[in-house]
PDBQT receptor file of N, H, CA, C and O in Angstrom, charges set to zero:
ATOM      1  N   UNK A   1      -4.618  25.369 -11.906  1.00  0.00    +0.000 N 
ATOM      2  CA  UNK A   1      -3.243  24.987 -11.623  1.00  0.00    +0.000 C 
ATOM      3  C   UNK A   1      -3.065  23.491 -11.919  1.00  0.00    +0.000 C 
ATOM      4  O   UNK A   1      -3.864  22.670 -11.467  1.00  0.00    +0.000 OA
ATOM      5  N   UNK A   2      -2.217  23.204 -12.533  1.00  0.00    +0.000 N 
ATOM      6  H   UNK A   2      -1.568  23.870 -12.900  1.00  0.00    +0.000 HD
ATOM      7  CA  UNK A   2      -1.517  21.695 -12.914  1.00  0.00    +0.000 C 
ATOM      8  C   UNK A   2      -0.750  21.393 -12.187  1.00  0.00    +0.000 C 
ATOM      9  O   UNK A   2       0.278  21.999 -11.887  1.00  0.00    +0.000 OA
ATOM     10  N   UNK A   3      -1.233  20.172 -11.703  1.00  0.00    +0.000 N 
ATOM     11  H   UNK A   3      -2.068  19.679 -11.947  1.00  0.00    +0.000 HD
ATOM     12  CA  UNK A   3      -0.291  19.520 -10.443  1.00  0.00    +0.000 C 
ATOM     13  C   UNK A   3       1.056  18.704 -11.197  1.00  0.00    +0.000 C 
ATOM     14  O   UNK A   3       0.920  18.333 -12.363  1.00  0.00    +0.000 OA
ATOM     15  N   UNK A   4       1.660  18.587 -10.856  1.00  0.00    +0.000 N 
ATOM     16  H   UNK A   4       1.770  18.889  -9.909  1.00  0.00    +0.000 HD
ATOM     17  CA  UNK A   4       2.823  17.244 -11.939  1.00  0.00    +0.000 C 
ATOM     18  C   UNK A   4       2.802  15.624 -10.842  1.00  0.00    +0.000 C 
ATOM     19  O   UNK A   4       3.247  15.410  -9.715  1.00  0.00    +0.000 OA
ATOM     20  N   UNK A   5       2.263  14.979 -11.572  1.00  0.00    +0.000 N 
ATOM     21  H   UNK A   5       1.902  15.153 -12.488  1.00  0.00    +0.000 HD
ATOM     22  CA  UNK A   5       2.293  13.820 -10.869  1.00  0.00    +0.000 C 
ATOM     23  C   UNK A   5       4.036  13.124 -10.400  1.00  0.00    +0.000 C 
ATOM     24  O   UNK A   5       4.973  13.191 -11.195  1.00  0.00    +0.000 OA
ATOM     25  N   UNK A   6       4.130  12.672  -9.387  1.00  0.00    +0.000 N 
ATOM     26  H   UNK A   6       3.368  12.618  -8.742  1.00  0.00    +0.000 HD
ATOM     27  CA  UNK A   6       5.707  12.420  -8.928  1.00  0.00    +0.000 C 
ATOM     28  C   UNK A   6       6.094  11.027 -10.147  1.00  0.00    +0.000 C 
ATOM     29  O   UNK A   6       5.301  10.248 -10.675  1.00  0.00    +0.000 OA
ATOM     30  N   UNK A   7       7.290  11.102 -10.267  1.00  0.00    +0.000 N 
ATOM     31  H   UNK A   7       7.934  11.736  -9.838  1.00  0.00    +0.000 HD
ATOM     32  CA  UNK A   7       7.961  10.058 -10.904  1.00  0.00    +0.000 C 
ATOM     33  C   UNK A   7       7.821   8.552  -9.822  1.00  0.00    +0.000 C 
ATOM     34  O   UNK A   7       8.195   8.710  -8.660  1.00  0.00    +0.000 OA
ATOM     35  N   UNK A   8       7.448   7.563 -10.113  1.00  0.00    +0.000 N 
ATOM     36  H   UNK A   8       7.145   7.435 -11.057  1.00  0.00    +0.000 HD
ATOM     37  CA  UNK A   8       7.631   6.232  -9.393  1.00  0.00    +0.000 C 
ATOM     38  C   UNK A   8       8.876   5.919  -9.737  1.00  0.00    +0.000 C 
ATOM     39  O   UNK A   8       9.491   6.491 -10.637  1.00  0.00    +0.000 OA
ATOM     40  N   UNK A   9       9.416   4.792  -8.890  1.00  0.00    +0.000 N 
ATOM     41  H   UNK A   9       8.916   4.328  -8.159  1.00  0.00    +0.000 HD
ATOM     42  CA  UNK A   9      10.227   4.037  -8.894  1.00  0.00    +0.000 C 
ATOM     43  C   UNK A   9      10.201   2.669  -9.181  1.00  0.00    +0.000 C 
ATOM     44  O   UNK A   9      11.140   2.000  -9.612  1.00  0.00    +0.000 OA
ATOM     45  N   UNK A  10       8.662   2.158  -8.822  1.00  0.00    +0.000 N 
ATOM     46  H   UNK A  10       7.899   2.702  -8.471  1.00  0.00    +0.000 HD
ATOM     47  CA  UNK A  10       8.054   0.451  -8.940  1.00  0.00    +0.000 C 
ATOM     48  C   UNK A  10       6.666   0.501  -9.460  1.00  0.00    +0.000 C 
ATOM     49  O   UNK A  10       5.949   1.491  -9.315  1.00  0.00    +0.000 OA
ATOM     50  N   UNK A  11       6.380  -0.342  -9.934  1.00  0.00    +0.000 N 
ATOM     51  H   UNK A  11       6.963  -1.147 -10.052  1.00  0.00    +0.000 HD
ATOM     52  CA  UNK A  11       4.929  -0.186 -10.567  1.00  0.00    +0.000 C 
ATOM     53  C   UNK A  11       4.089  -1.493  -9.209  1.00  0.00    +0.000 C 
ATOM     54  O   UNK A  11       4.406  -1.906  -8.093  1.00  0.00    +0.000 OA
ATOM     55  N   UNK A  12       2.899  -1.722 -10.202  1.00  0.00    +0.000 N 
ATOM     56  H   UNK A  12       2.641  -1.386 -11.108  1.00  0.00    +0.000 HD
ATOM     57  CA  UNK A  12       2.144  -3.046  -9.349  1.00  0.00    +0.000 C 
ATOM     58  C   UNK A  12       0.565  -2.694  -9.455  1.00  0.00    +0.000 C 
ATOM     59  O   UNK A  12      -0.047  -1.849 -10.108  1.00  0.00    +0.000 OA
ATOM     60  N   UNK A  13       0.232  -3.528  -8.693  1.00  0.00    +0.000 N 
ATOM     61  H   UNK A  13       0.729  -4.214  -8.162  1.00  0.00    +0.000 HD
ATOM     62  CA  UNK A  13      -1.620  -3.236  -8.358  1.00  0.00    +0.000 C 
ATOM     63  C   UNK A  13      -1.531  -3.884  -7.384  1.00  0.00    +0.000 C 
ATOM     64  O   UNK A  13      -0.557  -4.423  -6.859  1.00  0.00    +0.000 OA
ATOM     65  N   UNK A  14      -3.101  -3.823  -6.982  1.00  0.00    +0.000 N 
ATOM     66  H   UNK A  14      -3.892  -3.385  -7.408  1.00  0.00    +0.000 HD
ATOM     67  CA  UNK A  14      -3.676  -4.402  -5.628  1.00  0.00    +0.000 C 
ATOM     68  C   UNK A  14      -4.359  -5.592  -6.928  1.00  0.00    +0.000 C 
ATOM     69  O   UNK A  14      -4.727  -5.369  -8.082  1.00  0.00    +0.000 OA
ATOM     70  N   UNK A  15      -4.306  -6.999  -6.045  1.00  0.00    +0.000 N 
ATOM     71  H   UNK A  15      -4.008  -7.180  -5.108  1.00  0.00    +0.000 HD
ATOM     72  CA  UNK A  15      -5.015  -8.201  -6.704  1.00  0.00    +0.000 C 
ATOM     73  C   UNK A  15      -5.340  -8.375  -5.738  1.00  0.00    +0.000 C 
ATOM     74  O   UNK A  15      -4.727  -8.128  -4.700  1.00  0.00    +0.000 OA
ATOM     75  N   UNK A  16      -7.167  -9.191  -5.952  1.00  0.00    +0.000 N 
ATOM     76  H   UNK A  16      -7.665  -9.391  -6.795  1.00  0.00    +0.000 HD
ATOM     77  CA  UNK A  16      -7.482 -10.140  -5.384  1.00  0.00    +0.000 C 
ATOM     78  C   UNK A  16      -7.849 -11.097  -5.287  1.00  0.00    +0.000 C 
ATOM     79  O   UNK A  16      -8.020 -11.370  -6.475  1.00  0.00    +0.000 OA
ATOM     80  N   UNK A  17      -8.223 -12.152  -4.621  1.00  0.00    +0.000 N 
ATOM     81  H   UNK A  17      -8.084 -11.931  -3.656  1.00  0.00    +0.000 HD
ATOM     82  CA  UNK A  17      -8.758 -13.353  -5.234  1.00  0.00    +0.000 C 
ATOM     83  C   UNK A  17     -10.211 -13.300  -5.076  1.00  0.00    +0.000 C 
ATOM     84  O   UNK A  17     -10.808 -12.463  -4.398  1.00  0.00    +0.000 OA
ATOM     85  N   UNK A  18     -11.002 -14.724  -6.081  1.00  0.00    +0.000 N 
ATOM     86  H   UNK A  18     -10.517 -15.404  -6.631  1.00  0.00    +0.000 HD
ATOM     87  CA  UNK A  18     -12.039 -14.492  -5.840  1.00  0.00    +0.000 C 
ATOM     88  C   UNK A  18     -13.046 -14.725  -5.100  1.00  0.00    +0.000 C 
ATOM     89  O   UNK A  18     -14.226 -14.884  -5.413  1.00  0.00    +0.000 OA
ATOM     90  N   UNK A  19     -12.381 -14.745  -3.789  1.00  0.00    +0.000 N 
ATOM     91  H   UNK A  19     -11.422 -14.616  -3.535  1.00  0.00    +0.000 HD
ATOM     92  CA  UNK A  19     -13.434 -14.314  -2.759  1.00  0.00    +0.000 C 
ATOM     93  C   UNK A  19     -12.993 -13.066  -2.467  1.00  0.00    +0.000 C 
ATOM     94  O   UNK A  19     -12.919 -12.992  -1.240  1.00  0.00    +0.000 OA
ATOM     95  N   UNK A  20     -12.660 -12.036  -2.982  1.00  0.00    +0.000 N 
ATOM     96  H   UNK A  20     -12.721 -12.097  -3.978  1.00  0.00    +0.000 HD
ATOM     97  CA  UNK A  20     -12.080 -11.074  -2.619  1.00  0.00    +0.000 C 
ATOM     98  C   UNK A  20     -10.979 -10.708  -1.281  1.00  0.00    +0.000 C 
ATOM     99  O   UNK A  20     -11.117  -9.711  -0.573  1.00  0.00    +0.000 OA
ATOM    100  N   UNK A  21     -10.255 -11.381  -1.168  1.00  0.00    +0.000 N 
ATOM    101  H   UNK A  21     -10.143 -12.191  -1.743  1.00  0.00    +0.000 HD
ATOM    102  CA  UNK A  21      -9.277 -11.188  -0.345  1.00  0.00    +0.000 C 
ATOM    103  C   UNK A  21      -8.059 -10.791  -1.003  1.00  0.00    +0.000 C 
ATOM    104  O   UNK A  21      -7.724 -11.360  -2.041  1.00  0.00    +0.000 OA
ATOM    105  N   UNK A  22      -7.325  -9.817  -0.472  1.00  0.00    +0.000 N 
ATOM    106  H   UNK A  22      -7.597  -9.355   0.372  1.00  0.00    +0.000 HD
ATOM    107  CA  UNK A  22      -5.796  -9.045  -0.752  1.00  0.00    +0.000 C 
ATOM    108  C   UNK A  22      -5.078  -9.549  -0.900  1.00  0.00    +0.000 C 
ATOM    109  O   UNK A  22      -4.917 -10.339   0.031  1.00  0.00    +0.000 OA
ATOM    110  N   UNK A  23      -4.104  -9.663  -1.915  1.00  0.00    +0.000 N 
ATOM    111  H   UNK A  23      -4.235  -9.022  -2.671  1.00  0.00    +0.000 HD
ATOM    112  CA  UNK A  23      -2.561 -10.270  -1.961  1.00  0.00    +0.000 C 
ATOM    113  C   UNK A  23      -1.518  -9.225  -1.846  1.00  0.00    +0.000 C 
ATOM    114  O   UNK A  23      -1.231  -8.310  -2.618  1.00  0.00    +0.000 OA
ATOM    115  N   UNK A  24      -0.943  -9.622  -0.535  1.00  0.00    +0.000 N 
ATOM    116  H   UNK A  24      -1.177 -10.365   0.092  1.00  0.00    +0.000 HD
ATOM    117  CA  UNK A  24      -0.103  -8.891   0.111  1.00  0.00    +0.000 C 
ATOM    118  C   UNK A  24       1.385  -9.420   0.173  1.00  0.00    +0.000 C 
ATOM    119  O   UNK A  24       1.320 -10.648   0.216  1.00  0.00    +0.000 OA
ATOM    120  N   UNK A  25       2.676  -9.004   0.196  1.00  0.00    +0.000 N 
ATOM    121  H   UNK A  25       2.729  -8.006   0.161  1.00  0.00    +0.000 HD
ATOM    122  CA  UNK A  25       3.462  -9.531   0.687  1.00  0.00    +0.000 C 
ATOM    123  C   UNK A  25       4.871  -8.848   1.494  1.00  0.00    +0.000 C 
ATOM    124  O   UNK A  25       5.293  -7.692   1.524  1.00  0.00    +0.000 OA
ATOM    125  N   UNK A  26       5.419 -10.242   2.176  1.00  0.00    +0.000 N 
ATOM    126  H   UNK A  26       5.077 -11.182   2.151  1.00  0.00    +0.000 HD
ATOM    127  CA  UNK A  26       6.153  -9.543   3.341  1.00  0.00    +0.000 C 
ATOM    128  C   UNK A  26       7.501  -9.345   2.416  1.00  0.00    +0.000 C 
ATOM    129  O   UNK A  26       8.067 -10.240   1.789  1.00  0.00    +0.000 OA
ATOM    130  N   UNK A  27       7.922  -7.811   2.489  1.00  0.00    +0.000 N 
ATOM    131  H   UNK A  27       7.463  -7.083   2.999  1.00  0.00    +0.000 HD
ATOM    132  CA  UNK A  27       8.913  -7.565   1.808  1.00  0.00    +0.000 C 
ATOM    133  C   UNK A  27      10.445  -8.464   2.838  1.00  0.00    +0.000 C 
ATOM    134  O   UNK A  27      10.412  -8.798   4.023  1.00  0.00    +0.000 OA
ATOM    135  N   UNK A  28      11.407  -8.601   2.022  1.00  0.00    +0.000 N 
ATOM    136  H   UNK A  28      11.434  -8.330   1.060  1.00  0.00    +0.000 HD
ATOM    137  CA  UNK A  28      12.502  -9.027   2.545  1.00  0.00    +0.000 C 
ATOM    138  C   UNK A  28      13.046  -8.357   3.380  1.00  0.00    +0.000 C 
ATOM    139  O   UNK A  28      13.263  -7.176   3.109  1.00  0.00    +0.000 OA
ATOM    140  N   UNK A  29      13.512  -8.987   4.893  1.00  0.00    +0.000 N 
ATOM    141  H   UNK A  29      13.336  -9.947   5.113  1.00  0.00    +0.000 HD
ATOM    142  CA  UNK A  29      14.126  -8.037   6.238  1.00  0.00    +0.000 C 
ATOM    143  C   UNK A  29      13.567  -6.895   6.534  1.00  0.00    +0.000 C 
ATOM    144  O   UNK A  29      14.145  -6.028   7.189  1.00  0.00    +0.000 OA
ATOM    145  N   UNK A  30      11.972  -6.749   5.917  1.00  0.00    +0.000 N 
ATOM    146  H   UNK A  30      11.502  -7.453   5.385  1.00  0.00    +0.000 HD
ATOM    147  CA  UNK A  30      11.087  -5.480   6.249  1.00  0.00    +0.000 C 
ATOM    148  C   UNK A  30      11.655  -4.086   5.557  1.00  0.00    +0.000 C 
ATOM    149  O   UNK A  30      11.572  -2.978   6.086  1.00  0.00    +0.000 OA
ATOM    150  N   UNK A  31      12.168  -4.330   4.440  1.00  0.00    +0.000 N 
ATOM    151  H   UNK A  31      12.235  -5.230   4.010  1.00  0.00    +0.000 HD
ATOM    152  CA  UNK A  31      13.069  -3.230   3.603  1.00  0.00    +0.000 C 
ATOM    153  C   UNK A  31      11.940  -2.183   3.958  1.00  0.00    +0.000 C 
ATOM    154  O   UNK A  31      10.710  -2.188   4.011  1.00  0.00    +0.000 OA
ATOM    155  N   UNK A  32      12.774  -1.451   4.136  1.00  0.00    +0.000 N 
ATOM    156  H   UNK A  32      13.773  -1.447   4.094  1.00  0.00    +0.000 HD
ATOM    157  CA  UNK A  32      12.403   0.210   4.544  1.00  0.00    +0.000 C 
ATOM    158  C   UNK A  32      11.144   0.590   5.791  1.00  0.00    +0.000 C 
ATOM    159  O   UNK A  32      10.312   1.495   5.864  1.00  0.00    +0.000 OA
ATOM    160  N   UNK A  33      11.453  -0.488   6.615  1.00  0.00    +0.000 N 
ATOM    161  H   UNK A  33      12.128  -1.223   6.556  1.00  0.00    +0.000 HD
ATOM    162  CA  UNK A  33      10.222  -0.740   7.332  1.00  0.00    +0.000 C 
ATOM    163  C   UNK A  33       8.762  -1.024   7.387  1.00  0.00    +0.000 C 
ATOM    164  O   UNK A  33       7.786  -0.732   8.077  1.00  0.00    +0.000 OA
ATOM    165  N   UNK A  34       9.078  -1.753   6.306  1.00  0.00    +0.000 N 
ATOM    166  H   UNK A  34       9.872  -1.991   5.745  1.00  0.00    +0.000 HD
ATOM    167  CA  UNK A  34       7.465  -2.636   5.629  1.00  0.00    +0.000 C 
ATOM    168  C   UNK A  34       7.169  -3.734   5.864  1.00  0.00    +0.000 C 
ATOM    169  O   UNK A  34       7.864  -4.569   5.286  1.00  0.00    +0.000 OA
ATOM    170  N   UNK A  35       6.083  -4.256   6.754  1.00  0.00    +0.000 N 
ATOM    171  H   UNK A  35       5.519  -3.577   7.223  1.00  0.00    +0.000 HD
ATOM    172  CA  UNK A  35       6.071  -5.026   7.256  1.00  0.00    +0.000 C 
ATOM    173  C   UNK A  35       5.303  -6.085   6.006  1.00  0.00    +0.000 C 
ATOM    174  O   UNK A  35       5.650  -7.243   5.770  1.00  0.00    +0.000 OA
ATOM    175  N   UNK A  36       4.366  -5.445   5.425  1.00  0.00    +0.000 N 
ATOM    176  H   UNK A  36       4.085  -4.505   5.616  1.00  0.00    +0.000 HD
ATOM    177  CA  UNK A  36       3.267  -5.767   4.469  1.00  0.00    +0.000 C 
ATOM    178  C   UNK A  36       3.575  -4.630   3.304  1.00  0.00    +0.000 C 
ATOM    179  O   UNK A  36       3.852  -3.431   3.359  1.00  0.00    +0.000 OA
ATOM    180  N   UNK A  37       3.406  -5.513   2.295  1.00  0.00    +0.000 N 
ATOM    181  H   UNK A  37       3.181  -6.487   2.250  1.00  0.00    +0.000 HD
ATOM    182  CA  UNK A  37       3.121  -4.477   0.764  1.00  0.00    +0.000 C 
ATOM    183  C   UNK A  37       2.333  -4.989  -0.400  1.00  0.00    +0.000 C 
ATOM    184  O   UNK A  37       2.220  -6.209  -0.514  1.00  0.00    +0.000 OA
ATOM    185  N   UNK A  38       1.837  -4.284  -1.178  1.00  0.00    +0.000 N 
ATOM    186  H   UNK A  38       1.929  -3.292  -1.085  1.00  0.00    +0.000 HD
ATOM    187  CA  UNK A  38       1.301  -4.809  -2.383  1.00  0.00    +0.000 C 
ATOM    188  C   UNK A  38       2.781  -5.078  -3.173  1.00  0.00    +0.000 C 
ATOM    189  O   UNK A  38       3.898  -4.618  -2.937  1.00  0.00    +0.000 OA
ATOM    190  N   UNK A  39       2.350  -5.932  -4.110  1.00  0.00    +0.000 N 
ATOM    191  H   UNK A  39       1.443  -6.306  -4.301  1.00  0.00    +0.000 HD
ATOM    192  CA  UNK A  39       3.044  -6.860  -5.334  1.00  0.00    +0.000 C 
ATOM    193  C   UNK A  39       3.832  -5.977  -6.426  1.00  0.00    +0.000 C 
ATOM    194  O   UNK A  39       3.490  -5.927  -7.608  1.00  0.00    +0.000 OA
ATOM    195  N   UNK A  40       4.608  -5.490  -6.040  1.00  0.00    +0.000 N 
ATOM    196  H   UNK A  40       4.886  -5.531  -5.080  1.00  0.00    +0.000 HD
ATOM    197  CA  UNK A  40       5.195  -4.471  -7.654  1.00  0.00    +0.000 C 
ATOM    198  C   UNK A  40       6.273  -4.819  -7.733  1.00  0.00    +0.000 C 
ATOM    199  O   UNK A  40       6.726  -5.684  -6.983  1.00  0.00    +0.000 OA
ATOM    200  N   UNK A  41       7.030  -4.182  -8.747  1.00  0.00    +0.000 N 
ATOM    201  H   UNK A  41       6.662  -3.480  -9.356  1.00  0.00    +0.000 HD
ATOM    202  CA  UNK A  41       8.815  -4.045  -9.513  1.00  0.00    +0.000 C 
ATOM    203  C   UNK A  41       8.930  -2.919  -9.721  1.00  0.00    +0.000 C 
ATOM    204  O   UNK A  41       8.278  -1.887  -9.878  1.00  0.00    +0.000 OA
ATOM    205  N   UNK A  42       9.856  -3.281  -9.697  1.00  0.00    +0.000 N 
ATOM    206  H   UNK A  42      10.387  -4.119  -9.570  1.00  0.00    +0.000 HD
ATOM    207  CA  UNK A  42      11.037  -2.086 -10.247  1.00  0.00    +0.000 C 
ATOM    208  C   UNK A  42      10.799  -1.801 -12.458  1.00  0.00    +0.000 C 
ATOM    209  O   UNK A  42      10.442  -2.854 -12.987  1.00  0.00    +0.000 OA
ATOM    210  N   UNK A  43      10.902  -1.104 -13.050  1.00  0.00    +0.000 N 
ATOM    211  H   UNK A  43      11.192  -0.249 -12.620  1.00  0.00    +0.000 HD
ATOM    212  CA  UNK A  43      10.731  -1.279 -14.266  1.00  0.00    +0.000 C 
ATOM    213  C   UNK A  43      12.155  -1.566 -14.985  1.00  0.00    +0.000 C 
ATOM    214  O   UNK A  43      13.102  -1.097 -14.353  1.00  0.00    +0.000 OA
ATOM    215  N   UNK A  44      12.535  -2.326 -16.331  1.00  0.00    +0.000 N 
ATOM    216  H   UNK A  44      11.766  -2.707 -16.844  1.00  0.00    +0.000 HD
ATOM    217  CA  UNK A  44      13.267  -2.979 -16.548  1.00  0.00    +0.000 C 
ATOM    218  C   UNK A  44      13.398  -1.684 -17.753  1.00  0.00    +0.000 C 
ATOM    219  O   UNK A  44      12.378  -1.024 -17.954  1.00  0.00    +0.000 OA
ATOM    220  N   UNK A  45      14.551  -1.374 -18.466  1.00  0.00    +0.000 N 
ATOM    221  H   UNK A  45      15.379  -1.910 -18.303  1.00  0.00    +0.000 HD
ATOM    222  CA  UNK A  45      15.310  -0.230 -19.286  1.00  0.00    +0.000 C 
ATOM    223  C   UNK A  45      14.072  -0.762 -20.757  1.00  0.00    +0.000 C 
ATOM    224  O   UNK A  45      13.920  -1.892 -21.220  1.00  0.00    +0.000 OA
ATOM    225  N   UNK A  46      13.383   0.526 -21.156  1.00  0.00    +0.000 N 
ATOM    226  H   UNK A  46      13.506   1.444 -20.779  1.00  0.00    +0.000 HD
ATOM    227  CA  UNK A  46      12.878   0.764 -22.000  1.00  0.00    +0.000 C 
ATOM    228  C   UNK A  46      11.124  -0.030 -21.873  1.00  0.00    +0.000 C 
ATOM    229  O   UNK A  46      10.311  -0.175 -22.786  1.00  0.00    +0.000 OA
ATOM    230  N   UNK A  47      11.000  -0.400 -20.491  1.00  0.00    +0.000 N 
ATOM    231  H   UNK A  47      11.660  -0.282 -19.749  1.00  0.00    +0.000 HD
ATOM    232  CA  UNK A  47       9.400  -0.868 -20.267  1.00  0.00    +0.000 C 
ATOM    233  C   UNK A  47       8.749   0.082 -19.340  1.00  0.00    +0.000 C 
ATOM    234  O   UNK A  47       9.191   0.741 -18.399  1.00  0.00    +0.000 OA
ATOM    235  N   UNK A  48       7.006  -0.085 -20.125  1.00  0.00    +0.000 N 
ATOM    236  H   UNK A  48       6.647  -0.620 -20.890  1.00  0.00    +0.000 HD
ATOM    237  CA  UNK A  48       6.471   1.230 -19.136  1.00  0.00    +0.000 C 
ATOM    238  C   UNK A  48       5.834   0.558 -18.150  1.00  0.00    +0.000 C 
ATOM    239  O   UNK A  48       5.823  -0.663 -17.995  1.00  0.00    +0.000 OA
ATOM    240  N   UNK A  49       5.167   1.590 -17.318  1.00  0.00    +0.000 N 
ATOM    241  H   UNK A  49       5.175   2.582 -17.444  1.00  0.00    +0.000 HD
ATOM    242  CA  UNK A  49       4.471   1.197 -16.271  1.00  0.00    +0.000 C 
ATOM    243  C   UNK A  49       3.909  -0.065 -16.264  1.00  0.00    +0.000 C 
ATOM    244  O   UNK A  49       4.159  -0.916 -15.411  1.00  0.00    +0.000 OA
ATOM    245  N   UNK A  50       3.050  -0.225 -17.328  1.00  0.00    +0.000 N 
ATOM    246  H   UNK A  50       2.847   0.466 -18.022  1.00  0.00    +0.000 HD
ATOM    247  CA  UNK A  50       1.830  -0.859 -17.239  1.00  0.00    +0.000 C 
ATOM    248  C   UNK A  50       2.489  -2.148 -17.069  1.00  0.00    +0.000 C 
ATOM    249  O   UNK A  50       2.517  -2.863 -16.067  1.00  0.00    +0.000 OA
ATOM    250  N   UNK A  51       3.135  -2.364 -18.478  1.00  0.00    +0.000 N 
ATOM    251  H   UNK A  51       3.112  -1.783 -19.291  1.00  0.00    +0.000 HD
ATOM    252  CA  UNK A  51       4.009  -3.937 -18.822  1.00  0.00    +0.000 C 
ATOM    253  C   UNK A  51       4.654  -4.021 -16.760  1.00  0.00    +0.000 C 
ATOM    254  O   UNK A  51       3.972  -4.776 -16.067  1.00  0.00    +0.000 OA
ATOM    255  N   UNK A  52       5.365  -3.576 -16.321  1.00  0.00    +0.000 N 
ATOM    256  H   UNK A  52       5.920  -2.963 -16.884  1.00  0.00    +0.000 HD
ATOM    257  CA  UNK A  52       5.953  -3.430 -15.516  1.00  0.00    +0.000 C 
ATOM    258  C   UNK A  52       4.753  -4.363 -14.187  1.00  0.00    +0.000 C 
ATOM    259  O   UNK A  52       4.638  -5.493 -13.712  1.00  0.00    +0.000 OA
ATOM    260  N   UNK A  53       4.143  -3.130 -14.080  1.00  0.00    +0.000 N 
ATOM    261  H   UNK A  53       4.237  -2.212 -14.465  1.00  0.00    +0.000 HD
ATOM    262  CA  UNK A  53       2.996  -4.134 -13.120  1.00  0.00    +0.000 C 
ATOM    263  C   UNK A  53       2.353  -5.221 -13.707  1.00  0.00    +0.000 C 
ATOM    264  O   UNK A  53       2.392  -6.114 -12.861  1.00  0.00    +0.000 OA
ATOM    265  N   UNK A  54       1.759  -5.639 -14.747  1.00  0.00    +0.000 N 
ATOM    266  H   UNK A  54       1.728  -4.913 -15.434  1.00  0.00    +0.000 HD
ATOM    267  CA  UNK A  54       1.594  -6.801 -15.424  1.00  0.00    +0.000 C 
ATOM    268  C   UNK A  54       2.920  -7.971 -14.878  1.00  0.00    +0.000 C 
ATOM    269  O   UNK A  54       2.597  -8.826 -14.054  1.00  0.00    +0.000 OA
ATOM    270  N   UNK A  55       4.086  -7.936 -15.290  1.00  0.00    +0.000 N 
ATOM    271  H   UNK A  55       4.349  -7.242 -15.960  1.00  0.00    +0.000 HD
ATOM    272  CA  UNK A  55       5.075  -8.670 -14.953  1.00  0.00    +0.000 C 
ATOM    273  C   UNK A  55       5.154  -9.172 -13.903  1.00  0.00    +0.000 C 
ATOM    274  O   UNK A  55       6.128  -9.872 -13.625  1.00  0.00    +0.000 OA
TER     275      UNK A  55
């Protein structure tokens, strides 16, 4: 059986530095009740994922 992977809305990664610690950040007014998040966007008309989290 083939699963279908869900459509995203934002791309991103987990970075860290090099002492290995997380870069995290506090989304604005805790949008959608997030206190903490990893680093992503939204994708811009005709860019894919990747470029997207790169950006």
């Amino acid at each position: 059986m083939i699963q279908q992977i869900p459509t995203a809305n934002a791309y991103g990664g987990v970075l860290l530095t090099a002492c290995g610690q997380v870069l995290l950040r506090e989304p604005a007014n805790h949008f959608d009740g997030y206190h903490w998040t990893f680093a992503k966007g939204k994708a811009d008309p005709e860019e894919n994922p990747e470029h997207t989290a790169l950006r």
